[in-house]
C-alpha positions in Angstrom: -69.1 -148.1 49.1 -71.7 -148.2 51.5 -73.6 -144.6 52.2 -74.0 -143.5 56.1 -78.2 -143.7 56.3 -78.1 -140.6 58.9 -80.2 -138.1 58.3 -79.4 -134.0 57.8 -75.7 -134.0 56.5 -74.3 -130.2 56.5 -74.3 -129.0 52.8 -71.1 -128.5 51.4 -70.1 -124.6 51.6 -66.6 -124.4 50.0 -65.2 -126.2 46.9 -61.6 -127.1 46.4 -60.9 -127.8 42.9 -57.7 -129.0 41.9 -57.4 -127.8 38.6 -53.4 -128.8 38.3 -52.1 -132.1 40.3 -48.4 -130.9 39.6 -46.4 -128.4 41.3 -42.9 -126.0 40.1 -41.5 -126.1 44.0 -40.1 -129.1 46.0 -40.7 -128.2 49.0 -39.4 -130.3 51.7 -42.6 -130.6 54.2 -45.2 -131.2 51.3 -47.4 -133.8 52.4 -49.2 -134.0 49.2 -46.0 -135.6 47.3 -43.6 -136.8 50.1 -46.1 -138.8 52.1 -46.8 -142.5 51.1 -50.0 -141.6 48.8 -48.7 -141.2 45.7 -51.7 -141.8 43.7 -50.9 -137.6 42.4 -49.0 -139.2 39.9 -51.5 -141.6 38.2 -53.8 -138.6 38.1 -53.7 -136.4 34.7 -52.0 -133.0 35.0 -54.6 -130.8 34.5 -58.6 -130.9 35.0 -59.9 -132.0 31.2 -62.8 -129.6 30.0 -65.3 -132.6 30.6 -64.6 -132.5 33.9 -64.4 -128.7 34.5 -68.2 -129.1 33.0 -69.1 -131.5 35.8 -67.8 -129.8 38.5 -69.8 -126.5 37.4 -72.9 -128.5 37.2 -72.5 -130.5 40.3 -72.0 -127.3 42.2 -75.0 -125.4 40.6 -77.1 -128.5 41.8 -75.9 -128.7 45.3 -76.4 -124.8 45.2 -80.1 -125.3 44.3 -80.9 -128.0 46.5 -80.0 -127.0 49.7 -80.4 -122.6 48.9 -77.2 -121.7 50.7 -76.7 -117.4 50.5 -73.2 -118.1 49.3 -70.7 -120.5 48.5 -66.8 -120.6 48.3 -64.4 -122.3 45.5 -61.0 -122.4 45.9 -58.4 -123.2 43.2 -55.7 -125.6 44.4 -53.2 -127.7 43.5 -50.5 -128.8 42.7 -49.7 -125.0 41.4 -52.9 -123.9 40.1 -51.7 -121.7 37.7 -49.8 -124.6 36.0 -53.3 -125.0 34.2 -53.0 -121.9 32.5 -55.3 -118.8 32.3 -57.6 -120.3 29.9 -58.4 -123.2 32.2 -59.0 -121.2 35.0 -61.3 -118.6 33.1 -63.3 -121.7 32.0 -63.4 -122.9 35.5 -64.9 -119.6 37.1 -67.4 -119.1 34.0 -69.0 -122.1 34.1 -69.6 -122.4 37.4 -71.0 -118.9 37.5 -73.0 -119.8 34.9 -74.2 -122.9 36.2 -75.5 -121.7 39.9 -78.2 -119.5 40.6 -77.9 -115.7 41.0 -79.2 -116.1 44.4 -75.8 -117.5 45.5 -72.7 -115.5 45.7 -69.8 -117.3 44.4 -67.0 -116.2 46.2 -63.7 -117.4 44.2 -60.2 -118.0 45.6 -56.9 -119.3 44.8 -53.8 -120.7 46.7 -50.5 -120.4 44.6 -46.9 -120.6 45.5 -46.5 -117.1 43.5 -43.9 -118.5 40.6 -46.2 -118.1 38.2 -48.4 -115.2 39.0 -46.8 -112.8 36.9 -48.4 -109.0 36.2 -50.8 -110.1 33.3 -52.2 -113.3 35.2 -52.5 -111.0 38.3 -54.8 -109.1 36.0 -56.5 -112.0 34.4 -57.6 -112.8 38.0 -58.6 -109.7 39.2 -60.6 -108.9 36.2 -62.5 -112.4 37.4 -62.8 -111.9 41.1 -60.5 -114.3 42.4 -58.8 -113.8 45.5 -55.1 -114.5 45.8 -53.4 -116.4 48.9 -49.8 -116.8 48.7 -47.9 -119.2 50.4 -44.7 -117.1 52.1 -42.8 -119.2 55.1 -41.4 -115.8 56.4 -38.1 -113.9 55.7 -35.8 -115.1 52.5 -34.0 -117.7 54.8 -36.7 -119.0 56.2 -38.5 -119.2 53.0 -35.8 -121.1 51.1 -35.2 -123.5 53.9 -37.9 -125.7 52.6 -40.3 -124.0 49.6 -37.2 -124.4 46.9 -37.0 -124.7 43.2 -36.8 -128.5 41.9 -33.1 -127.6 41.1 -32.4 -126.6 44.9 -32.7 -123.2 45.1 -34.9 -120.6 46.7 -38.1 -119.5 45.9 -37.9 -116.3 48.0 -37.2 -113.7 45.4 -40.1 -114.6 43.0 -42.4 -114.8 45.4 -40.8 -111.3 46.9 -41.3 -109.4 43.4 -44.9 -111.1 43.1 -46.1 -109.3 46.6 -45.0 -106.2 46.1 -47.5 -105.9 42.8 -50.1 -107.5 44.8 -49.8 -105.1 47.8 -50.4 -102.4 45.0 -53.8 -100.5 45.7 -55.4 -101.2 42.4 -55.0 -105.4 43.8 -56.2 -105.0 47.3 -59.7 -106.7 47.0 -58.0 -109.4 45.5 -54.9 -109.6 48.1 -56.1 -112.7 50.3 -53.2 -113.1 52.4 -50.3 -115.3 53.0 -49.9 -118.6 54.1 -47.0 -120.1 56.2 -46.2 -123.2 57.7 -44.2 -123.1 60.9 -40.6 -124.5 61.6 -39.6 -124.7 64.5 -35.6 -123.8 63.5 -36.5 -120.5 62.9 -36.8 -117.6 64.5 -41.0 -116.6 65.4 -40.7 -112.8 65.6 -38.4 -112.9 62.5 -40.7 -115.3 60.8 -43.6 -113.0 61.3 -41.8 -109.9 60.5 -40.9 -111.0 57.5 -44.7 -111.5 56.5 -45.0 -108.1 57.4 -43.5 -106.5 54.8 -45.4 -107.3 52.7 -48.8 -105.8 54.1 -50.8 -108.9 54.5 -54.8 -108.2 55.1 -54.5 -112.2 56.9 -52.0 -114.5 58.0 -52.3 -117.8 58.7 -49.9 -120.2 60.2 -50.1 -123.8 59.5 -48.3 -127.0 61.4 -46.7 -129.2 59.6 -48.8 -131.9 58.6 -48.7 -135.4 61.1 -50.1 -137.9 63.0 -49.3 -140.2 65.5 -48.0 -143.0 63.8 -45.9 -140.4 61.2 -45.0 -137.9 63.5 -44.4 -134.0 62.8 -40.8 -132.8 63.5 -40.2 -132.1 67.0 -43.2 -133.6 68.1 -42.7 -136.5 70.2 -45.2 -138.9 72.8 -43.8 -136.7 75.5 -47.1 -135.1 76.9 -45.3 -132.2 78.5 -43.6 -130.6 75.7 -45.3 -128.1 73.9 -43.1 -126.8 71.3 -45.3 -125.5 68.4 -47.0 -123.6 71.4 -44.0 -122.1 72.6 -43.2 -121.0 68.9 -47.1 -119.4 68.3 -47.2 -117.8 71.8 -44.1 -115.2 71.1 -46.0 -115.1 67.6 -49.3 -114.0 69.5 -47.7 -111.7 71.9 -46.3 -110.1 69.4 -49.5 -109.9 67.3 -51.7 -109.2 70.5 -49.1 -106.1 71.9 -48.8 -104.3 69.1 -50.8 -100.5 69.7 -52.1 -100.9 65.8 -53.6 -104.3 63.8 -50.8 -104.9 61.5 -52.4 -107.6 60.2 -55.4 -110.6 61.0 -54.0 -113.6 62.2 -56.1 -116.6 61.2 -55.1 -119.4 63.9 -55.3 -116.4 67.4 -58.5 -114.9 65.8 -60.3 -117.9 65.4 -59.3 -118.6 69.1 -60.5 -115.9 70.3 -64.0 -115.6 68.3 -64.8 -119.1 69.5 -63.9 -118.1 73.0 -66.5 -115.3 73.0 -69.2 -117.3 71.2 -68.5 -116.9 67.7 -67.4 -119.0 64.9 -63.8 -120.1 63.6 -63.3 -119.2 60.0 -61.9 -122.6 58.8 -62.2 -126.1 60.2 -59.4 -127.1 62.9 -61.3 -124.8 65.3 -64.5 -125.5 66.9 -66.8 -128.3 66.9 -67.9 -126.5 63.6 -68.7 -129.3 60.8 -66.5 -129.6 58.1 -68.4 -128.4 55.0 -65.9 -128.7 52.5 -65.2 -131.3 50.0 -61.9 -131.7 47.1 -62.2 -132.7 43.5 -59.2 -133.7 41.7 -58.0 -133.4 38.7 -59.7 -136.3 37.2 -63.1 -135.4 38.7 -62.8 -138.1 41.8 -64.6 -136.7 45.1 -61.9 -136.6 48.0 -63.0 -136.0 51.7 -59.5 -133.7 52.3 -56.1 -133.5 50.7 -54.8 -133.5 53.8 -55.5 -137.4 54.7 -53.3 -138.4 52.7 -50.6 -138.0 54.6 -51.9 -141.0 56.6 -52.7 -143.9 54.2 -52.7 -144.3 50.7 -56.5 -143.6 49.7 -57.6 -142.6 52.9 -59.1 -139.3 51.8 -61.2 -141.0 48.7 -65.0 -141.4 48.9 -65.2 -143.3 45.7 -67.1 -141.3 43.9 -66.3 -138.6 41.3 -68.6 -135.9 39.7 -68.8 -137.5 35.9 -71.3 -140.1 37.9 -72.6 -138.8 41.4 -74.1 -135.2 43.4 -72.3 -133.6 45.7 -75.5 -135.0 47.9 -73.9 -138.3 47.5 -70.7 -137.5 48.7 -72.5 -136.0 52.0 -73.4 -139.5 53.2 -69.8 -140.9 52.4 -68.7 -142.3 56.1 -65.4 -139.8 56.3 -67.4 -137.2 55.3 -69.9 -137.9 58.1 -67.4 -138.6 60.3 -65.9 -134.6 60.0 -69.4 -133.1 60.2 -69.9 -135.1 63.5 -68.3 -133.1 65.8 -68.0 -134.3 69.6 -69.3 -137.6 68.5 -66.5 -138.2 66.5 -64.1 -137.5 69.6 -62.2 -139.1 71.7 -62.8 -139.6 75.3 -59.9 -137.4 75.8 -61.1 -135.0 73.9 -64.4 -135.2 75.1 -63.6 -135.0 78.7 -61.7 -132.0 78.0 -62.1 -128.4 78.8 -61.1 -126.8 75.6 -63.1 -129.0 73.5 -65.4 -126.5 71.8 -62.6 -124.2 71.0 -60.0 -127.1 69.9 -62.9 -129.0 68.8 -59.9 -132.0 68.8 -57.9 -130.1 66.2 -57.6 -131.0 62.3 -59.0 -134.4 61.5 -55.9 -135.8 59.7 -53.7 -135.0 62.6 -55.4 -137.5 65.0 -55.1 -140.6 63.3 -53.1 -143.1 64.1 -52.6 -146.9 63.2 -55.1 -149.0 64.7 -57.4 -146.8 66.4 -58.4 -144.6 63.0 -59.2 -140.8 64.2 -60.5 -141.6 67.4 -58.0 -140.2 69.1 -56.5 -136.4 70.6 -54.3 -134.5 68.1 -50.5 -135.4 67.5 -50.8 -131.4 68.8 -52.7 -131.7 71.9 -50.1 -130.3 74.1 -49.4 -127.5 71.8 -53.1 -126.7 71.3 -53.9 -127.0 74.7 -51.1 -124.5 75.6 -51.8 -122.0 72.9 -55.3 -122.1 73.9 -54.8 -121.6 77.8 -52.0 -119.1 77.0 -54.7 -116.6 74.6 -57.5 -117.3 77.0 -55.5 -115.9 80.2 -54.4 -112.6 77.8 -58.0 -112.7 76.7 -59.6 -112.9 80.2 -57.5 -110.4 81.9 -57.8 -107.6 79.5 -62.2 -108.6 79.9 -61.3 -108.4 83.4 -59.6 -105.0 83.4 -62.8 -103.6 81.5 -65.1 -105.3 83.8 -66.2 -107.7 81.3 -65.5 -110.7 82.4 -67.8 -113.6 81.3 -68.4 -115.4 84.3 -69.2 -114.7 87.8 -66.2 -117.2 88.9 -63.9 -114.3 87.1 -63.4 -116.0 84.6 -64.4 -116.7 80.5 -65.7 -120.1 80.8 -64.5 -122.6 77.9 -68.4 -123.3 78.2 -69.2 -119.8 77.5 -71.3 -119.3 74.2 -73.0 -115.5 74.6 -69.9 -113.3 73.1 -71.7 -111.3 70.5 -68.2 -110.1 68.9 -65.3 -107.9 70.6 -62.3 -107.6 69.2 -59.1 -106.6 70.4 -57.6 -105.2 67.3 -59.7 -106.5 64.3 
């Protein structure tokens, strides 16, 4: 593999270790194990203590090289907690152990609930690990598509699991709740249904795309923005309500870049991405996400029994999402949203032929989810006189917003 020469990379700041490369749902939009790389299941189950070793000293490396105040790990899958409570205590002690006290740690997890019953609920609040369940709404929204490998729903599991992590004693380690959108069900329902259970963050996710696999209802018709249409009633419904119910991952980025600041995930923002995967058998993958394009398209070629992390910053696809406008399109470029769409998430522009080089499978959507929060955004500025621009309006340019909030 040859190494982009380069200089100044952006050190890696979150971790995503896939500790378990099996999952106990089916769920019908999974990109990991419906998409044509299936190299998941030539992988072993679960992350062997050698490797578990060399991720914790990889990361206390990186940590030590490049001083950062604090990092983020994240526990992934598969199901995570298909590796069992020993692995996962192993996992956060050694790499606690192995980087320096000057660096916060801060752990997290992303489970599908099944398996988080009351005792490993405990286990992981007694270690500091922050819990992010995915929920797609309601119960019929939820067992359209996360369902049991038998064909039934998930919903009622997943139900009982959130009302013991709402519980006060569990709400430093209540993350939120992840859902991916579909289209065939109701927004305001779908959102409602989150609700109840008292999220401290939301985040919706679009189904994962490109242009040469398409999303569902997303077609080559420029002028159709239906996953805008969808998030819009979502937002209005976010944005109107007299109290915060809850923080909204995909409109608060939005705004926060709008007024200067910085997204809180990668998707938003010319931002580099800093974050990097291990799998299970210690390989060093760019994002899980790419492959839902090509088979291999997300490896590096390296793993962590044999290279740093500072190895894997020069990999070409890992330079390629740190590069930001350079890596754009003209499209994109030329556009006026570009440092607050910064082109959208890197695995939803490729297409056959042309690599990454090209606008999002959901640049209409973006583009009117974007104009749509900027005109609620500017004309509430505008009725406190705060308007960011002397042409009466917040410039996409605009970079001196020091941090208001409407609702946060």
């Amino acid at each position: 593999m040859q190494l982009d020469p380069r200089p100044d990379p952006h050190p890696f700041r979150q971790f995503i270790i896939k500790i378990h490369s099996r999952c106990d749902l089916a769920c019908r939009y999974c990109y990991l194990y419906t998409k044509t790389d299936q190299r998941w299941a030539a992988r072993p189950r679960a992350m062997s203590a050698e490797v578990v070793e060399a991720v914790a000293r990889r990361i206390g490396d990186h940590t030590r090289t490049h001083r950062p105040p604090w990092v983020s790990v994240v526990l992934h899958g598969g199901e995570p907690l298909l590796a069992g409570t020993e692995r996962i205590a192993a996992v956060v002690h050694g790499i606690r152990e192995a980087v320096d006290p000057s660096c916060e740690v801060r752990f997290g997890i992303q489970t599908n609930g099944m398996r988080l019953t009351r005792d490993r609920l405990a286990l992981l609040r007694d270690l500091g690990i922050r819990i992010g369940v995915s929920l797609d709404g309601d119960r019929p929204a939820h067992d359209r598509h996360r369902r049991r490998a038998d064909g039934s729903g998930s919903y009622r599991y997943v139900a009982a699991v959130l009302d013991e992590l709402r519980q006060p004693e569990n709400a430093h380690v209540y993350a939120g709740l992840i859902c991916t959108v579909d289209l065939t069900n109701d927004p305001v329902q779908v959102y409602e249904g989150l609700l109840q259970f008292r999220p401290p963050a939301v985040d919706f996710l679009l189904p994962e795309g490109n242009w040469t696999c398409p999303p569902p209802h997303r077609d080559q018709r420029q002028d159709r923005m239906p996953y805008a249409d969808w998030l819009i009633t979502v937002f209005d419904r976010w944005y109107d309500a007299p109290e915060q119910e809850t923080r909204v991952r995909c409109f608060t980025d939005v705004i926060d870049v709008m007024l200067g600041g910085r997204a809180s995930v990668v998707g938003t923002s010319l931002a580099p991405a800093a974050s990097i995967v291990v799998e299970t058998d210690g390989m060093i993958e760019a994002c899980d996400a790419l492959t839902a394009t090509l088979p291999g398209m997300a490896a590096t070629g390296l793993s962590v029994l044999a290279d740093p992390f500072d190895t894997a910053l020069r990999a070409p696809l890992v330079r390629e999402r740190q590069a930001g406008i350079d890596a754009l399109s003209e499209t994109c470029r030329g556009c006026r949203e570009v440092r607050v769409c910064g082109g959208g998430v890197h695995s939803q522009r490729y297409r056959m032929g042309s690599g990454f080089r090209n606008p999002s499978v959901y640049c209409p959507d973006l583009l009117g989810l974007i104009t749509h929060i900027r005109r609620r955004v500017e004309a509430d500025l505008g009725s406190l006189g705060l308007l960011a621009s002397r042409s009466g309006s917040l410039a996409p340019e605009h970079t001196g917003g020091t941090g208001w909030r409407r609702g946060m």
